[in-house]
C-alpha positions in Angstrom: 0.0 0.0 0.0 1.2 3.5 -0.8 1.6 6.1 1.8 2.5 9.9 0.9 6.2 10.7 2.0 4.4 12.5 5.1 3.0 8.8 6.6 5.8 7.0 5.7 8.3 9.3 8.1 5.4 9.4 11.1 5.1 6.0 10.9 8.7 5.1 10.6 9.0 7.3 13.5 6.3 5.4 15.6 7.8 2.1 15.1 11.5 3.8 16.3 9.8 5.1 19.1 10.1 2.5 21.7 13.8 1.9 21.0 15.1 5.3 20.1 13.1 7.3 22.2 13.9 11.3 21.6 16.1 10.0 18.3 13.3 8.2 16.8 12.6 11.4 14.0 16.1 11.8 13.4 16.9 8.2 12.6 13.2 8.0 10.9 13.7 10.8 8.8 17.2 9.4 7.8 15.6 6.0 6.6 12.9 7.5 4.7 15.8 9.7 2.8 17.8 7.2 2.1 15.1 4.7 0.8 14.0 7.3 -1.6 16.9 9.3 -2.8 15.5 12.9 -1.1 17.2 15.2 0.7 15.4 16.4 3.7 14.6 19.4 2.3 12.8 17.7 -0.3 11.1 15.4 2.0 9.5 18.3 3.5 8.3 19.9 0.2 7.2 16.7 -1.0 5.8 15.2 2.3 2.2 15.7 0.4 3.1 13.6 -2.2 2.5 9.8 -2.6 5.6 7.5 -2.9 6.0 4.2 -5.0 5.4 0.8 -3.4 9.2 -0.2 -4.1 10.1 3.0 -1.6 7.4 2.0 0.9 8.6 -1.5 1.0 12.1 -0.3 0.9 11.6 2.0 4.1 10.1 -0.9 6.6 12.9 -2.8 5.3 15.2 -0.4 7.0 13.2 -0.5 9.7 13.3 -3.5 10.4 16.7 -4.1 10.1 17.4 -0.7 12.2 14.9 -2.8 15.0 17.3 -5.8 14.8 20.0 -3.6 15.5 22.0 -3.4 12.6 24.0 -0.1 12.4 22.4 2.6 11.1 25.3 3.1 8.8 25.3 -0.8 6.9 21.5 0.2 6.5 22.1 3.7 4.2 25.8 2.1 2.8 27.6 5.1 4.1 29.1 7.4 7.2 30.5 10.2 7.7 34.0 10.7 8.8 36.6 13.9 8.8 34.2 16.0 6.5 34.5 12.9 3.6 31.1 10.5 2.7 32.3 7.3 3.0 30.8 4.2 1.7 31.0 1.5 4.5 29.5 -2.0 4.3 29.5 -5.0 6.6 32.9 -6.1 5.5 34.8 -2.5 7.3 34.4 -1.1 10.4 32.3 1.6 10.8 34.1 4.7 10.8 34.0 6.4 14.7 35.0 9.5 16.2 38.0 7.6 18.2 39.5 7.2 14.9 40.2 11.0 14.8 42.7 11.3 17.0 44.9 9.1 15.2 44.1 10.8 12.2 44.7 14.1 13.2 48.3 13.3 14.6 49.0 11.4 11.1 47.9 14.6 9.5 50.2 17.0 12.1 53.1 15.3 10.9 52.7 14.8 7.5 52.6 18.5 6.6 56.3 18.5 7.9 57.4 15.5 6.2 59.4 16.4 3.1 58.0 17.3 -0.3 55.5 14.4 -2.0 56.1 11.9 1.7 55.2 8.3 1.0 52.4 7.0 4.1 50.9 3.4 4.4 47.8 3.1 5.6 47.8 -0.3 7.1 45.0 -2.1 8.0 42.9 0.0 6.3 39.5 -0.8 6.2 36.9 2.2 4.3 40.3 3.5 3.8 39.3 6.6 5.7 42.8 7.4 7.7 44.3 7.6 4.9 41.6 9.5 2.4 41.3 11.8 5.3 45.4 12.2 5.3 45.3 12.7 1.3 43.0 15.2 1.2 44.6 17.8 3.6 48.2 16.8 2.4 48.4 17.7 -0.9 51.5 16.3 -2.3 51.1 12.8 -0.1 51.4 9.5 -1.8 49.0 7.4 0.1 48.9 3.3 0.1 45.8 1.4 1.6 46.4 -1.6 2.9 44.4 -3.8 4.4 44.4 -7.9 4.0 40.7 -8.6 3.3 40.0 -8.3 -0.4 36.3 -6.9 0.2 37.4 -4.3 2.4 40.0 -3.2 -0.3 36.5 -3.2 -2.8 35.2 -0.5 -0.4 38.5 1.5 -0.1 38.4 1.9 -4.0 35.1 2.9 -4.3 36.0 5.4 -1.4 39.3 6.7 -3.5 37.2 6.6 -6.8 34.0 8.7 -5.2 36.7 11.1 -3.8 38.7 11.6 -7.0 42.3 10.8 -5.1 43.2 8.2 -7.8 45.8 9.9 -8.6 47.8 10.2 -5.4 46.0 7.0 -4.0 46.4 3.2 -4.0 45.2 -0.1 -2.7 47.0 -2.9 -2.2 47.0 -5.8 -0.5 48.5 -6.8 2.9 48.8 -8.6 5.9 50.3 -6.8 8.9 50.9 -10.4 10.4 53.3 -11.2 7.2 56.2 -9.1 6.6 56.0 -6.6 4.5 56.6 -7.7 0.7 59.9 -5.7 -1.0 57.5 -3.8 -3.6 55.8 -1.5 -0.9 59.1 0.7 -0.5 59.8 2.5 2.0 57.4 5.0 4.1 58.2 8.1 5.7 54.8 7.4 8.0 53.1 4.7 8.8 49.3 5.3 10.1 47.2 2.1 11.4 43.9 1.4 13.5 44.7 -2.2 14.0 42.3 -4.7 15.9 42.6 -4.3 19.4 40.0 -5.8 21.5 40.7 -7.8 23.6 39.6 -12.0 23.5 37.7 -11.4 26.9 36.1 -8.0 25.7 34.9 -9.7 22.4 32.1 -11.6 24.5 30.8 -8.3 26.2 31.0 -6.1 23.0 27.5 -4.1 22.2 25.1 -6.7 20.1 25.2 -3.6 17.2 29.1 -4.0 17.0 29.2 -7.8 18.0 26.8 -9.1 15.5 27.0 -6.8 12.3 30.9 -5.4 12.2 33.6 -7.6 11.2 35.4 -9.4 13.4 38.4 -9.6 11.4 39.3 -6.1 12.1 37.6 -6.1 16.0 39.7 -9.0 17.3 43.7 -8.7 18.7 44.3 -11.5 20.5 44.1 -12.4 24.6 45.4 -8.8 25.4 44.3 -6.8 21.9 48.1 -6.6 21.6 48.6 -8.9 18.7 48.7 -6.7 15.7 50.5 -3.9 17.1 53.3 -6.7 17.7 53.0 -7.9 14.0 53.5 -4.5 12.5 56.4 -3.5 14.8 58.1 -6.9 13.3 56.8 -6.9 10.3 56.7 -3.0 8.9 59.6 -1.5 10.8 61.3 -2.1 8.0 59.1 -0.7 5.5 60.3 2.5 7.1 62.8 5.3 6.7 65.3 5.3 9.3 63.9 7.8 11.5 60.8 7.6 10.2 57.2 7.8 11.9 54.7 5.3 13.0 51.1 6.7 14.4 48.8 3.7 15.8 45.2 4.5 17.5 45.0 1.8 20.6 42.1 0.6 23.0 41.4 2.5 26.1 44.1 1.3 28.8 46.6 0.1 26.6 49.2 2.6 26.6 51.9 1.5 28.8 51.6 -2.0 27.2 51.9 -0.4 23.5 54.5 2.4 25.0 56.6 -0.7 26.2 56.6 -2.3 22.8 57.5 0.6 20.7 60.8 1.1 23.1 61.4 -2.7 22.9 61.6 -2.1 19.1 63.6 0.8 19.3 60.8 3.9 18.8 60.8 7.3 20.4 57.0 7.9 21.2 57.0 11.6 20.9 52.9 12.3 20.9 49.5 10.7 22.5 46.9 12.4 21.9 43.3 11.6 23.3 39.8 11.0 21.8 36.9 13.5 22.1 36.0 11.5 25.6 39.5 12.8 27.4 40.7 9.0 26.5 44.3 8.4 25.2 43.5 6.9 21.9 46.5 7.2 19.6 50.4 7.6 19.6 52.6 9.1 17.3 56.8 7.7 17.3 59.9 7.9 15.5 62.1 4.8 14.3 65.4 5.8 15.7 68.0 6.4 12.6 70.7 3.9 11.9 74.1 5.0 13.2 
């Protein structure tokens, strides 16, 4: 049965109620613009008019789904993150607000690296470190790198919708393997690794638990194992006194500040998240003698 635009967001936003509370327009009004390709402005200025079947049916789709607790981003196919539109799907994390901190400290130094610096983002994901880095640092040569081939789909799609193809690439690797020879070297290093924790998987939110991937949630019994990996693995796919910028679980730090001395770092930056958290680092490799 049809509905004009008009009963399909009240009645979106009856069915959020119960779960969403004060939110329930917000998200309603988001569904009801995504299932039909409006803006809200034109959802107001067409909220007389009647809308096909296919967006009816398309809208209590998403609500249902949005009731089952998938993410509200999976639902519309995109987030947004650092002033970009990113497509995100269930095979990359979500985007979050944690991840800026790192991001910002990758960005800080990169406008004093030297002219056209060459950064990895490893571990990827949407790509959206890295796309964020490219598009303030204008001469950067940016590699995505993740090790799941249908994340590495989204990162494309996210370097193609943003037009860096031309200062941006996606490859292919695993930060528990050492880095392969064609990479080069990197005067900065930027990752968001999996760090939960074994224990912490079992008590994760059902939204993050059930629809994110676990691929790039899970770091071993103390969230430490990938941090580990890349320190062995990608130290030397960097310049000697190059830098190396991780975001990190809340309560990690002495354990990750202990690894980046044991593998001869400098940490010379934390920085925290919006919450007063630490949630990222920024080190140097000490130079060669």
């Amino acid at each position: 049965m049809v509905k004009t635009y008009a009963d399909l967001y009240l009645d979106a936003r009856k069915a959020l109620l119960p779960m969403e509370g004060m939110y329930a327009g917000n998200i309603a009004r988001e569904l009801v613009c995504a299932a039909s390709g409006k803006s809200q402005e034109a959802l107001i200025a067409d909220r007389g008019l009647y809308a096909t079947e296919e967006i009816c049916l398309r809208v209590e789709n998403y609500v249902r789904r949005h009731l089952s607790g998938e993410p509200t981003a999976y639902i519309l196919g995109q987030w947004d993150f650092c002033d970009m539109t990113l497509t995100v799907t269930p095979d990359v994390l979500i985007p979050r607000d944690d991840t800026v901190a790192v991001t910002e400290l990758a960005i800080k130094k990169a406008l004093y690296l030297p002219q056209n610096p060459r950064i990895l983002d490893l571990c990827t994901g949407s790509g959206c470190i890295g796309l964020a880095v490219a598009r303030r640092v204008k001469d950067a040569k940016i590699t995505l790198a993740d090790v799941s081939q249908e994340a590495l789909r989204v990162a494309r799609k996210n370097v193609a919708d943003l037009h860096l193809g031309g200062r941006v690439s996606c490859v292919l690797a695993d930060a528990r393997k050492p880095a392969a020879p064609f990479l080069g070297k990197f005067d900065l290093i930027v990752s968001n690794p999996p760090y939960v924790t074994t224990a912490e998987m079992e008590t994760l939110d059902p939204s993050v638990k059930d629809f994110e991937p676990h691929l790039a949630l899970h770091g071993g019994a103390d969230g430490l194992d990938f941090y580990r990996a890349i320190l062995r693995n990608f130290s030397g796919a960097l310049r000697p006194g190059g830098f190396l910028a991780f975001e990190f679980g809340r309560g990690q730090e002495t354990s990750l500040s202990e690894l980046l001395t044991a593998a001869d770092y400098k940490i010379l930056e934390w920085k925290q998240d919006n919450s007063g958290i630490l949630r990222a680092v920024l080190a140097q490799r000490r130079a060669e003698e």
